[in-house]
C-alpha positions, 0 to 999 in steps of 0.5 A, spaced: 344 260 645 342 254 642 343 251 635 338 248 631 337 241 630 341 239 624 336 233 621 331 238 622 335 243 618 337 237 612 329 236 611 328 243 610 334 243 606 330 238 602 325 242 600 328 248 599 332 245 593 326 241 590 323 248 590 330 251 588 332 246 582 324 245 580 324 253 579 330 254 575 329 247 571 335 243 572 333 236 572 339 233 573 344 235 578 350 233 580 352 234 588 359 236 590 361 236 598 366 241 601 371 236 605 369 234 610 363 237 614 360 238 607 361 232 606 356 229 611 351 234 609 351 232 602 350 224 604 344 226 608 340 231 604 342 226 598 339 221 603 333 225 604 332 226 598 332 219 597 337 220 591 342 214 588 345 221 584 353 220 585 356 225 590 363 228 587 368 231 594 372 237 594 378 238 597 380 245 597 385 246 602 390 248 595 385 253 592 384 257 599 388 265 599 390 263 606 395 257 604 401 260 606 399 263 612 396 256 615 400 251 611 396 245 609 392 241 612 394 235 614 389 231 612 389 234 605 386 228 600 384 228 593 379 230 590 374 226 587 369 228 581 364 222 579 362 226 572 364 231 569 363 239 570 362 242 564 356 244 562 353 241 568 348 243 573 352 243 580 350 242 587 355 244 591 354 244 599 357 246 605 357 245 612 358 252 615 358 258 611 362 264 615 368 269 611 366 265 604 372 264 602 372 257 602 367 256 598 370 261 592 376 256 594 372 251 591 370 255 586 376 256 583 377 248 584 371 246 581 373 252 574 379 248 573 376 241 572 371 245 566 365 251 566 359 248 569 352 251 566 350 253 573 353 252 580 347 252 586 350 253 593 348 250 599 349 251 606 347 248 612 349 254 616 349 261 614 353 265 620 352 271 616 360 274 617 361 273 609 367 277 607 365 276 600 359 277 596 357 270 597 350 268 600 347 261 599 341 260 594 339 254 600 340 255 607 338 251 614 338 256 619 343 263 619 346 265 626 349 270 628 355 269 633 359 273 637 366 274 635 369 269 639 364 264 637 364 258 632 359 253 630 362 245 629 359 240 627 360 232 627 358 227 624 357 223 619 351 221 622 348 223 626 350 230 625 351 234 630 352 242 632 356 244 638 358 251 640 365 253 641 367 259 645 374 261 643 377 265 648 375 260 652 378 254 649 371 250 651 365 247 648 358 247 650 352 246 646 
């Protein structure tokens, strides 16, 4: 299988938004990025969007249901939130949407800072496994991986994507 190139997938993204925020009438909205690779993401679709909007940060790994079973993350930082949320409009990003439990992590985060007016989800990957009733209102591509395949991506800059086979414990793109 190959993955879709991600600068070609961020300007798509791009577009996709403007139509999207255009439609509903935000004019200003405020992005977040999930750590890290939502990060990344942000940062190049921002610059594609030849945006100067501050870009707040989330770290969810508190939030996450699965914390006592994998313990914290090592490289846990703060999170950091430029502007407040309540009654803003929220772009928040992602790099690889798969269960949906990161983002509903990020969810939580982001009500305990205040009530946002809207919240638009952005995901460069949707891997179509979702546990959760949560979907991408913009997507650059959907895959559909076997069980014992995941996505990675690299970056910041330039992103990457590589395929990872977990069985096998290699990676090949």
């Amino acid at each position: 299988m190959s993955l879709p190139n991600p600068a070609e997938l961020i300007r798509q993204m791009a577009t996709d938004l403007t139509a999207h925020l255009n439609k509903r009438g935000i004019q200003e909205p405020r992005f977040i990025g999930i750590r890290t690779g939502g990060v990344w993401v942000a940062q190049a679709l921002l610059e594609t969007l030849n945006s100067q909007s501050p870009l707040g940060t989330l770290d969810v790994s508190f939030y996450r249901d699965d914390f006592s079973q994998n313990g914290l993350h090592p490289q846990v930082r703060p999170s950091e939130l430029p502007f407040e949320i309540e009654g803003q409009h929220l772009v928040l990003i992602d790099d690889v949407l798969m269960s949906g439990r990161t983002i509903r992590a990020a969810l939580n985060e982001l009500f305990d800072y205040g009530r946002p007016a809207s919240v638009t989800l952005v995901s460069l990957l949707d891997l179509d496994a979702a546990d959760l009733p949560i979907r991408p209102n913009v997507t650059g591509a959907t895959l559909s991986l076997a069980p014992n395949q995941r996505v990675k991506l690299s970056g910041p800059a330039p992103l990457t994507l590589e395929l990872q086979d977990l069985s096998t414990d290699s990676a090949a793109l």
